[in-house]
N, C-alpha and C positions, 0 to 999 in steps of 0.2 A: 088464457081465456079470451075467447071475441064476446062483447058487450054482456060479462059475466057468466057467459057459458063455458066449461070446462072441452076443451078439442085431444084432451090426452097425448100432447104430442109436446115435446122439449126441444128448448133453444140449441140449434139453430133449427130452423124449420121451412117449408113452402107450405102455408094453406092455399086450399084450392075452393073453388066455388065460392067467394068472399062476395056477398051483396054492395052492390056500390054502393056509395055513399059514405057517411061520417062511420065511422066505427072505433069502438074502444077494446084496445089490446093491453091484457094485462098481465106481468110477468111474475113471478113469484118464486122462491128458494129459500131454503133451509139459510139462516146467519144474514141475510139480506134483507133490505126493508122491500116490500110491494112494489113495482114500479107501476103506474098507469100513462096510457101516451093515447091521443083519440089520430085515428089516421083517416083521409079521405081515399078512400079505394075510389078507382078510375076503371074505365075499362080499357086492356093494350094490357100491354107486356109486364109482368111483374113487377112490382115496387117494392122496394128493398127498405126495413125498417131497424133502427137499432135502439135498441133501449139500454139506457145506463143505470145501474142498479145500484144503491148505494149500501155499504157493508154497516153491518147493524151487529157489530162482534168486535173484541176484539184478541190480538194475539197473546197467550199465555205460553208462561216459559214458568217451573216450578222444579225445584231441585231442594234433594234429600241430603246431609250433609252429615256423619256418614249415611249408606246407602240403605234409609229406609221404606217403605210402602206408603206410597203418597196416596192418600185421599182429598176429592175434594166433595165437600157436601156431603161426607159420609160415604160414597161410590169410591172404590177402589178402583188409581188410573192407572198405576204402573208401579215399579219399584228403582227406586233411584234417581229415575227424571221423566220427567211427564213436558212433553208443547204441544201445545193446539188453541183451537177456540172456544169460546165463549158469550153471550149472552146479556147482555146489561144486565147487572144485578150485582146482590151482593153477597159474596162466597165464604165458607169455612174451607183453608185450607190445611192439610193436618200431616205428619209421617210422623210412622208408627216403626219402632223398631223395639223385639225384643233387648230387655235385659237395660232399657233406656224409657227417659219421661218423654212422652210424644211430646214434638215442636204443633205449635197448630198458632192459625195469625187467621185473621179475618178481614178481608179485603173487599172493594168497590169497582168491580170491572165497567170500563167505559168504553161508548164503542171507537174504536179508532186509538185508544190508546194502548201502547205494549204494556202487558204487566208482567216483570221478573220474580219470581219471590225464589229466596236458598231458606231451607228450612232445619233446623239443627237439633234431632233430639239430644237429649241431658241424658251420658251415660250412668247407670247407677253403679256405683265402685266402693270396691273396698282394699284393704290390704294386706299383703302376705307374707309373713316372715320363714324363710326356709333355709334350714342350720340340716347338719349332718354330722355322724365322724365315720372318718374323718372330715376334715373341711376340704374344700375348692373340689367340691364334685360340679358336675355341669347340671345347672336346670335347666329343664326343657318342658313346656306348658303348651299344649296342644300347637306341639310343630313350629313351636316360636324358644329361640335361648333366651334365657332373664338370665344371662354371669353365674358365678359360684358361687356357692355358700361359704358363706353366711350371705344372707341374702334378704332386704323386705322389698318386695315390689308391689309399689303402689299403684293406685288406678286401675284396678285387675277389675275387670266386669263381673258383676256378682255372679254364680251360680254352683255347678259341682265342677269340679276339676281334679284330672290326676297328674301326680306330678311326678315327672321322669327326674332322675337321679342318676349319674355314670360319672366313673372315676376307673380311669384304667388297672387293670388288677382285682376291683371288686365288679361283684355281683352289680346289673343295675336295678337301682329301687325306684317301684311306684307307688305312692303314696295318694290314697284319696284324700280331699278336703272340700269342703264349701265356705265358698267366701262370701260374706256377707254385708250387704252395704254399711259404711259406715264403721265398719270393725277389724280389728287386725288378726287375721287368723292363722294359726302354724302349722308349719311342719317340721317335724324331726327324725329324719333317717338316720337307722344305725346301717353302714354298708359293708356287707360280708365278703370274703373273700371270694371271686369268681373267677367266669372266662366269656370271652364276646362269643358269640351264639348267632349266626342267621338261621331264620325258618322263611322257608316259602309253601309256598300251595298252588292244586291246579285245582278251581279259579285261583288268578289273585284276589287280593282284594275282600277276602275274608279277616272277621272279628278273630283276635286271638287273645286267646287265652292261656295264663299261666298259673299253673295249680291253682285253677280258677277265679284268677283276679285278671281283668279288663288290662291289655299292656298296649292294644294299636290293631293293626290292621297286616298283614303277608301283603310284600315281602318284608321280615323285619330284622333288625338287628339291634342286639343290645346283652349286657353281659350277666351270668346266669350263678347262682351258687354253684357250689361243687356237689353230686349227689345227683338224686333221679328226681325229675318233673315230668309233670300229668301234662299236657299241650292240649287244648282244643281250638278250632274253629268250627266257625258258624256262618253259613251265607247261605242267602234265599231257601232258610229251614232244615238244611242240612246242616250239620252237625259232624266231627270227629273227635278223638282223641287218641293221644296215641301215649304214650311213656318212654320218655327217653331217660339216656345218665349222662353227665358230663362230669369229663376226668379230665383231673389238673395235667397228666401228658398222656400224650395220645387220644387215642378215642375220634368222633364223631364232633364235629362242632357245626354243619351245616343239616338243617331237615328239612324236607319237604313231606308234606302232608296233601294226599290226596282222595278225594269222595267217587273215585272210581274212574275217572274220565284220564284222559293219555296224561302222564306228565312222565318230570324230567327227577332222576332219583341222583343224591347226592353220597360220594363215599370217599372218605376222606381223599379229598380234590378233584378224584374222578367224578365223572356223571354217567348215566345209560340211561337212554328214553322208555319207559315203558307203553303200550300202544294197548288203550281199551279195544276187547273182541267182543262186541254182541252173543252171546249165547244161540243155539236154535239146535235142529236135528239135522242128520244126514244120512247117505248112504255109506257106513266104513266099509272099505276094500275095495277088493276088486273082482270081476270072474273072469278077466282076461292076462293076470300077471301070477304070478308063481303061486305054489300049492298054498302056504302061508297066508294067501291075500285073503282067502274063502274061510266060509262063506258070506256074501257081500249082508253087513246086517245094519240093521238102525240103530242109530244113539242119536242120545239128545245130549247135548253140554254147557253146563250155565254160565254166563258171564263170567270174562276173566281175564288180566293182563299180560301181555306175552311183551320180553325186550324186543326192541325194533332189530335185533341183530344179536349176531353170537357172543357170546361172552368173548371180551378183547382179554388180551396178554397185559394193558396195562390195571384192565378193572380186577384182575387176578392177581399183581399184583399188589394195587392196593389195601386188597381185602386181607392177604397169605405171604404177603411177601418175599416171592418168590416166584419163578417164570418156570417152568417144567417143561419149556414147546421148544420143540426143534426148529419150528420157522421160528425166529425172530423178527418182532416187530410190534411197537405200542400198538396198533390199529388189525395187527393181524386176528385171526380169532387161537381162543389159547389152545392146544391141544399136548398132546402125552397126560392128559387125565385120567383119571380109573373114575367109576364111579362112587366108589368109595369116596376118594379124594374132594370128590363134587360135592359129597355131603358134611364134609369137615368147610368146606368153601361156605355154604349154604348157612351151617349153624354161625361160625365168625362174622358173615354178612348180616343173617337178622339179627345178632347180638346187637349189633354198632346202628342198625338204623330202626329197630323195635319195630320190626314184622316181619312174614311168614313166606317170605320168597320161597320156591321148590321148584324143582324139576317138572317141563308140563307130562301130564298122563300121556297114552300113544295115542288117545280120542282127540286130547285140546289139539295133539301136536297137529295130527293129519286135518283136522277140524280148520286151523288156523292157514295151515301150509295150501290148503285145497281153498281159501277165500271165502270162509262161512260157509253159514247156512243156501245160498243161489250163485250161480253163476259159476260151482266148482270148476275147476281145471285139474289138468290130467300132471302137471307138475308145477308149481307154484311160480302163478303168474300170467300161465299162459297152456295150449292144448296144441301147438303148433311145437313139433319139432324142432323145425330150421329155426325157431326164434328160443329155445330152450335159454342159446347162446350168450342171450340180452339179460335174462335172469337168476343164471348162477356160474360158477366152473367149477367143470368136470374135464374127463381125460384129453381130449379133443383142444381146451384153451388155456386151462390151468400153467400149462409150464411146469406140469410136476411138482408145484407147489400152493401154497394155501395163498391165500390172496386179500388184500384189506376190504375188511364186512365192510358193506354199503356202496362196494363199488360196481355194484350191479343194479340193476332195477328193480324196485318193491313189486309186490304182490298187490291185490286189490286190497286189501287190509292194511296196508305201510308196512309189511312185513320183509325185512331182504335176508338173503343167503340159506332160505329155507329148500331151495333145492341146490344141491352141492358145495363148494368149500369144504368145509366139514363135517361127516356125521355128527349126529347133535343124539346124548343119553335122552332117554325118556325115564319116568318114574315105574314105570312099569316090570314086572318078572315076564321072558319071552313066552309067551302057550299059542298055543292053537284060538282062533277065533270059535265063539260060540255064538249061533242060530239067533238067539233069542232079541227081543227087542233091549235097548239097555240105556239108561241112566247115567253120567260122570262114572262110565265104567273107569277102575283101576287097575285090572288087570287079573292074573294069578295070586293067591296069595303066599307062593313059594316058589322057587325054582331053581335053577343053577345061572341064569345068561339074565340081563336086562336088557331091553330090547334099544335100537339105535338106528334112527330115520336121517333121511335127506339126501342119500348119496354124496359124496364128496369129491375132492379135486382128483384121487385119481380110478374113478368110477365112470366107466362107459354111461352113456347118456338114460338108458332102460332102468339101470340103477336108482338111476338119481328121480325118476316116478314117486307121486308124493303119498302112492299107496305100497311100496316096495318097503319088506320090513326085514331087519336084520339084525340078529343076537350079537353079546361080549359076555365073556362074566364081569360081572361088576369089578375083579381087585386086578384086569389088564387094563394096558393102554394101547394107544397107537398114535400117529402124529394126523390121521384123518378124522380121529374124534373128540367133539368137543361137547358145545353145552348151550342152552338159552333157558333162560328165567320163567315163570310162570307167577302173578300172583292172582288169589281170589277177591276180592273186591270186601 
């Protein structure tokens, strides 16, 4: 301000037009006291003024010990540790932390003197006595070990808790409790005979649940009775459940549980990815490829998961025990299957992972192989010939044999070896295409041949077109057809 007039302009500054004579400059900010200075303005070349401000505050340092919500004066400053400034006066400072007595102290800030304060809520605690049989199981309390049982741990912060229990050989037990301040409260697990169990999920990071009691969060691990369990999880409102069995030998001991999106399926040690397909409509067929392609007709097809690749030789054998393919090779895809075969495959696989894997219809197939609903292609991947090459084999690169799934390039979908390798069964009985508009058509509901897409390794390139359709009876085989997964959501 010039002689108490406000000029709206902050340090540093040039005023211009300044009346000669004595004048008074006054300076002012926020934690600083006023300064006033009187200057004699001249006329000539600027005069240069400094004002020294003296600090009217002083430095605050304030820490939560453990880390609770500091307040000072009631205003929440931070959580953990709060510095800054302050004001002469006289302060409540306070932290606040669940499940503990707020620390709070009241103090005199001066200006120019540091003030430190640590401030230390009073946890509220009780304590836990935890026995089992047998004894020296492992406890385990929200992600922390407290030793085996027989067990009292004391200073446990009051509230609900469940408590993990595993002892190699048994089932693990979790036991709810609430501890309450001032009191020793128990637990007593009886632990039954089991086996260790992972479940995962796509997301991770879902609430799981075991025949409906609260155990953690996917991925998890821990060991399970013998017999059949309900499994659910829960994230962001979604929900599943599925039922599985664990057997004392053999069997399943890995699951994964999924709300529809891509994941990764587990079978005894083996894995195969399955890859979410948006549903929509299309054009099936074709009017420019063989008598079969016609007539070109609409269908629509609802969401649904297809494996990112052909069933392999080794997921065949995990499942059957047994390799039936003339190529050999873990990574190759399996082939000498009947379709028959595929369906003894099919029932053993959802036995062991408790759902409905099947063969996809010839809509999902050519639906998925052609890249959805937009941007179809003329053989899966691509509508250019010369580049067929990048996305499957056939006769031309093959080598007259089958070739490891995924070592070609995916389709827009992440779908690979949908055009060639090996014909892949569909679900479907072979007929004639009909006119009409159509729904998750499934085909004929009788016939003698099930129908078999994708051209294979030793199929000229026209073959291998992702509208080219081609019969077997279901109880032959051959070493160019094989198989891929379909699930519905």
């Amino acid at each position: 301000m010039i002689n108490g007039v406000e000029t709206g302009l902050k340090t540093p500054c040039t005023l211009d037009k300044v009346p000669l004579g004595e004048q008074v400059v006054t300076v002012s900010l926020d934690m600083y006291a006023t300064a006033t200075q009187k200057v004699a303005v001249k006329a000539g070349p600027p005069q240069s003024v400094n004002i020294a401000m003296r600090p009217a505050f002083a430095e605050v340092a304030v820490k939560s010990t453990p880390k609770g919500d500091i307040y000072i004066n009631n205003s929440l400053k931070g959580t953990g540790e709060w510095k800054g400034r302050l004001i002469p006066g006289l302060y409540n400072f306070e932290a606040r932390l669940d499940k503990h007595i707020s620390a709070t102290e009241q103090r005199t800030v001066v200006i120019g003197q540091p003030l430190e304060l640590t401030l230390q809520p009073i946890p509220l605690t009780g304590s836990l006595n935890v026995m089992s049989n047998p004894i020296e199981a492992t406890i385990r309390i929200s992600g922390k070990d407290y030793g085996t049982t027989p067990n009292t741990i004391k200073n446990l912060l009051i509230g609900d808790y469940t408590v993990e229990l595993s002892l190699p050989g048994y089932a693990t037990a979790f036991e709810k409790v609430n501890v309450t301040e001032g009191v020793t409260s128990s637990v007593n697990a009886i632990m039954n005979f089991g086996r260790e169990i992972a479940i995962t999920s796509s997301p991770l990071g879902a609430d799981l649940y075991v025949d409906d009691k609260f155990v953690g969060s996917t991925p998890f691990k821990g060991s399970f009775t013998f017999g059949e369990h309900m499994l659910k999880i829960i994230k962001d409102d979604k929900r599943l459940e599925k039922r599985v069995s664990i057997q004392q030998e053999g069997g399943e001991n890995v699951f994964s549980l999924s709300f529809g999106d891509s994941f990764l399926e587990m079978v005894n040690g083996e894995s195969f990815e399955m890859i979410a397909i948006k549903g929509g409509s299309f054009m099936m067929g074709s009017n420019s490829g063989d008598k079969d392609e016609k007539p070109i007709h609409y269908v629509t097809v609802s969401d649904f998961l297809m494996t990112k690749t052909e069933v392999t030789q080794s997921l065949w054998k995990a499942v059957m025990g047994n390799n039936p393919s003339d190529f050999v090779g873990d990574n190759l895809p399996v082939e000498q299957v009947t379709w028959n075969e595929v369906q003894e495959f099919l029932k053993k696989l959802n036995r062991i992972v408790g759902k409905k894997y099947r063969l996809p219809t010839e809509a999902e197939w050519e639906f998925a192989a052609g890249g959805g609903a937009s941007n179809r292609t003329k053989w899966s991947g691509t509508d250019i010939e010369s580049s067929v090459t990048l996305y499957g084999w056939y006769d031309l690169n093959s080598k007259s044999t089958t070739q490891e799934v995924a070592s070609k390039m995916a389709n827009s979908l992440g779908l690979h070896d949908m055009t060639g390798n090996v014909r892949e069964w569909c679900g479907d009985w072979y007929s004639d295409y009909l006119a009409n508009d159509q729904d998750n058509p499934t085909g004929a509901i009788s016939g003698s041949s099930r129908v078999i897409r994708g051209g294979g390794w030793l199929y000229d390139v026209q073959n291998c077109r992702i509208t080219n359709r081609l019969s077997f009876p279901p109880n032959m085989k051959s070493n160019s057809i094989g198989f891929r997964l379909v699930l519905v959501p």
